[in-house]
Biopython code that builds the backbone (N, CA, C, O; Angstrom):
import numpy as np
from Bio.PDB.StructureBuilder import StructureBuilder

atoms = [
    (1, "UNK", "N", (18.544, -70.848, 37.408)),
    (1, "UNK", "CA", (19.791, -71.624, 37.460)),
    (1, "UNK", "C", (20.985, -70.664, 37.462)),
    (1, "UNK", "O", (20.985, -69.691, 36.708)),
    (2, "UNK", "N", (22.128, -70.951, 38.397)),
    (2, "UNK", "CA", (23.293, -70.029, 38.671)),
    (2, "UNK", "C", (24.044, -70.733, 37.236)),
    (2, "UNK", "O", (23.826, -71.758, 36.590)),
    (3, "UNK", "N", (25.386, -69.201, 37.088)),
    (3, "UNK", "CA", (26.181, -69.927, 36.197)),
    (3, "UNK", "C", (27.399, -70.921, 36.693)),
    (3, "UNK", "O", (28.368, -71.245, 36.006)),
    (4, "UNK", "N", (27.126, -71.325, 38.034)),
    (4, "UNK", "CA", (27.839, -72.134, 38.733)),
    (4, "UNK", "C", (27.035, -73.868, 38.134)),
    (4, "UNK", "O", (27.687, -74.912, 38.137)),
    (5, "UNK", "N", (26.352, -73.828, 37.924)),
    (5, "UNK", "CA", (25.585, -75.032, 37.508)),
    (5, "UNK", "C", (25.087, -75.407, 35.889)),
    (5, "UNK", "O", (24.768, -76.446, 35.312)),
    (6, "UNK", "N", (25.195, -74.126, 35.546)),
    (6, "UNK", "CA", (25.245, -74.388, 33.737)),
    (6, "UNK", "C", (26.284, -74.528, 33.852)),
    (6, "UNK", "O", (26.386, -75.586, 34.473)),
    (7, "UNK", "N", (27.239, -74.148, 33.660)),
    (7, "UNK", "CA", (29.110, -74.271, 33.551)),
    (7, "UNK", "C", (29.325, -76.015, 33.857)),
    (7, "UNK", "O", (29.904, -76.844, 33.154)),
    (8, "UNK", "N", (28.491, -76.224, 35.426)),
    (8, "UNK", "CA", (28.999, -77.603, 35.496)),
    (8, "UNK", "C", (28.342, -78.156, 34.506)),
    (8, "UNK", "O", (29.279, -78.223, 33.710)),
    (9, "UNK", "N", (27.319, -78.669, 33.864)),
    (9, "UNK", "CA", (26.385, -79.255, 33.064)),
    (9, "UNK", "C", (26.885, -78.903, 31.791)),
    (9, "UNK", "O", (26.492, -79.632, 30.880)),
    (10, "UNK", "N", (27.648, -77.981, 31.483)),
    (10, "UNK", "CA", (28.114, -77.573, 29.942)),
    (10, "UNK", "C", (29.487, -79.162, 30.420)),
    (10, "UNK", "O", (29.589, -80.243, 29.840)),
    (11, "UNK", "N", (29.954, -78.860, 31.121)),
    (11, "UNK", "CA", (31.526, -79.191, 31.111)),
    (11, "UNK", "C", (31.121, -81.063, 31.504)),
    (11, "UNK", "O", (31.936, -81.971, 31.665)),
    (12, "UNK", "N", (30.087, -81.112, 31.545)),
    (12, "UNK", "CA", (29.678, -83.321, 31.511)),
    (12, "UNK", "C", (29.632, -83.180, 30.050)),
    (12, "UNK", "O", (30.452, -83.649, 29.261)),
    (13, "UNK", "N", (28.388, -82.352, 29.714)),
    (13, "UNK", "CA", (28.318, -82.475, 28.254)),
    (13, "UNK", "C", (29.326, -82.339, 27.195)),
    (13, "UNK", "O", (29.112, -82.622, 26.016)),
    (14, "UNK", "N", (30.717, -81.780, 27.784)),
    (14, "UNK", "CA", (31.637, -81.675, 26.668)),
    (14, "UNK", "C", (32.280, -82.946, 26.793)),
    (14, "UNK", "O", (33.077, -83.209, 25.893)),
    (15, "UNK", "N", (32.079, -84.032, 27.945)),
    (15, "UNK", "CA", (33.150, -85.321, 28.661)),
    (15, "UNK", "C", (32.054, -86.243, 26.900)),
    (15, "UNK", "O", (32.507, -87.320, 26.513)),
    (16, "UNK", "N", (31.167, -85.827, 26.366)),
    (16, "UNK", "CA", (30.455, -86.624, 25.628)),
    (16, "UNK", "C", (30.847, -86.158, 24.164)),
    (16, "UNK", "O", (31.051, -86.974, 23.266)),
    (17, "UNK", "N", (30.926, -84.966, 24.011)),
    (17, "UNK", "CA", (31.153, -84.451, 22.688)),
    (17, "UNK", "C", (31.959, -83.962, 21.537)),
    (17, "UNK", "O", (33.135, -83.673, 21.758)),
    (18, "UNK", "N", (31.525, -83.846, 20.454)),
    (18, "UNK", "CA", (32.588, -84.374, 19.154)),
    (18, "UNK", "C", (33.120, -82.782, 19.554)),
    (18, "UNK", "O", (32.620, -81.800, 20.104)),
    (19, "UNK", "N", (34.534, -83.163, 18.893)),
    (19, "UNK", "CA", (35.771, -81.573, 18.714)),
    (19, "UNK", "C", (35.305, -80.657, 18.476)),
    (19, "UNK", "O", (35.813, -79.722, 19.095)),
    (20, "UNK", "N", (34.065, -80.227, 17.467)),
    (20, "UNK", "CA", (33.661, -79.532, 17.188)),
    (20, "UNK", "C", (32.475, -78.461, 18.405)),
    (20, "UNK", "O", (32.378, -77.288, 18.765)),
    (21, "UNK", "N", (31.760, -79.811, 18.659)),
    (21, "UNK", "CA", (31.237, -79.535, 19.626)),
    (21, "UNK", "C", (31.817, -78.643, 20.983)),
    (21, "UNK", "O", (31.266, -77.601, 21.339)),
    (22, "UNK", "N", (32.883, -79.157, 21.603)),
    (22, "UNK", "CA", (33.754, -78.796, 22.626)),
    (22, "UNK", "C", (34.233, -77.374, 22.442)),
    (22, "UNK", "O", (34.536, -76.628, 23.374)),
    (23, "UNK", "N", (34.272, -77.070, 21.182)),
    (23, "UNK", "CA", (34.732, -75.585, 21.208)),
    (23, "UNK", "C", (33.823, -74.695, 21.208)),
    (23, "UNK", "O", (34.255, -73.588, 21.528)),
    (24, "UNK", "N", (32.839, -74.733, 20.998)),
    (24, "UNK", "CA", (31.637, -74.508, 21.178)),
    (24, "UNK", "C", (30.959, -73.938, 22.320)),
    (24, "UNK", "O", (30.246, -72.934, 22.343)),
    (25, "UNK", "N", (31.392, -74.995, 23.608)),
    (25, "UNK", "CA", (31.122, -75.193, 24.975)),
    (25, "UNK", "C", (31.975, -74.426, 25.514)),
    (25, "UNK", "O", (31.746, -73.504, 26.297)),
    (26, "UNK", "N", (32.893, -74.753, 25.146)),
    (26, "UNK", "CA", (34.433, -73.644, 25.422)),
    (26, "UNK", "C", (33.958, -72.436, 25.330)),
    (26, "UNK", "O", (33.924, -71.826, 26.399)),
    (27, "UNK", "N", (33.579, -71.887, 24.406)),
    (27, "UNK", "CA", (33.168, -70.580, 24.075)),
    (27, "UNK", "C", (32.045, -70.117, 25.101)),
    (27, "UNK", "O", (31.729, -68.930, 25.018)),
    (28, "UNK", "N", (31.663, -70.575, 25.665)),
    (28, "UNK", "CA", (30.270, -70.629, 26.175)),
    (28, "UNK", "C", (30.662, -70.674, 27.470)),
    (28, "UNK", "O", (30.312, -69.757, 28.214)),
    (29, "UNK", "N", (31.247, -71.465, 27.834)),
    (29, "UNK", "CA", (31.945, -71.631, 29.613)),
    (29, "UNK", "C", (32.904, -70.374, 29.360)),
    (29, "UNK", "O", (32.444, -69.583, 30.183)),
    (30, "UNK", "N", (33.919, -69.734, 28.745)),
    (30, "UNK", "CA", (34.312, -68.392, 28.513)),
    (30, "UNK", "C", (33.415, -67.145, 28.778)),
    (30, "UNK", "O", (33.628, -66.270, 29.618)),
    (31, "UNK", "N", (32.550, -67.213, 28.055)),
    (31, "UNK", "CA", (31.610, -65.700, 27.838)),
    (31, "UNK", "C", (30.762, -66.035, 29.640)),
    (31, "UNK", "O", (31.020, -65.159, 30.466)),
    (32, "UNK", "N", (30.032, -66.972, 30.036)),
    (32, "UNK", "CA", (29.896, -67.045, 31.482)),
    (32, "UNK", "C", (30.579, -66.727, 32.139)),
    (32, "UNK", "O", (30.244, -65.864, 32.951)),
    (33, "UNK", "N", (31.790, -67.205, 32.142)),
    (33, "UNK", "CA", (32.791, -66.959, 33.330)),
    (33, "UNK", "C", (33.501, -65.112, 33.455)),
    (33, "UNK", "O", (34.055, -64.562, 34.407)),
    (34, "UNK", "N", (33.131, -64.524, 31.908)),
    (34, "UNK", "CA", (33.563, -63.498, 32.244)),
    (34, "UNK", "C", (32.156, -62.419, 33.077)),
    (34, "UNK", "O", (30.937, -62.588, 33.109)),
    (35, "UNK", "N", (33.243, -61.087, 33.785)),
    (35, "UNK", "CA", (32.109, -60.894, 34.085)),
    (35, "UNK", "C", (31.114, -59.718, 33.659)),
    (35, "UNK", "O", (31.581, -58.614, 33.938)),
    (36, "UNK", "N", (30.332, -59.697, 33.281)),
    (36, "UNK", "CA", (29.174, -59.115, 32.644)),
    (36, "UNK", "C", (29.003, -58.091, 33.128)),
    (36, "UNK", "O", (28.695, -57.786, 34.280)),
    (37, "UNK", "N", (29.304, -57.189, 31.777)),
    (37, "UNK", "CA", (29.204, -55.404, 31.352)),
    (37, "UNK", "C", (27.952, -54.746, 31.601)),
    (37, "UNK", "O", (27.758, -53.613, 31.162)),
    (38, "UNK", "N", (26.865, -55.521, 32.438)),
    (38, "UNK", "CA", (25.839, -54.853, 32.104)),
    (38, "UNK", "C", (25.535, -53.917, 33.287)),
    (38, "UNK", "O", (24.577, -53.146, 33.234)),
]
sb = StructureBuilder()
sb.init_structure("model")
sb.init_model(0)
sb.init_chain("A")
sb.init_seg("    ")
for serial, (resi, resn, name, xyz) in enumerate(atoms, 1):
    if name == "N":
        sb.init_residue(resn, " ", resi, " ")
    sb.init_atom(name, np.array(xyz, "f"), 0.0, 1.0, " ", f" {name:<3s}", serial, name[0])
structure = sb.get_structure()
């Protein structure tokens, strides 16, 4: 799976989830989107 398609699937799942949750996802659609040191 690309991070073009987790990102989308993170970002339905945040249209569902508590505040807490969302920052969470946030964090997560962040660290994907940057781009990777390796």
């Amino acid at each position: 799976m690309n991070k073009d398609k987790i990102i989308q699937k993170l970002n339905i799942a945040k249209i569902g989830a508590r505040h807490e949750a969302k920052k969470l996802i946030d964090e997560v659609i962040k660290e994907l989107s940057e781009p990777q040191a390796e």
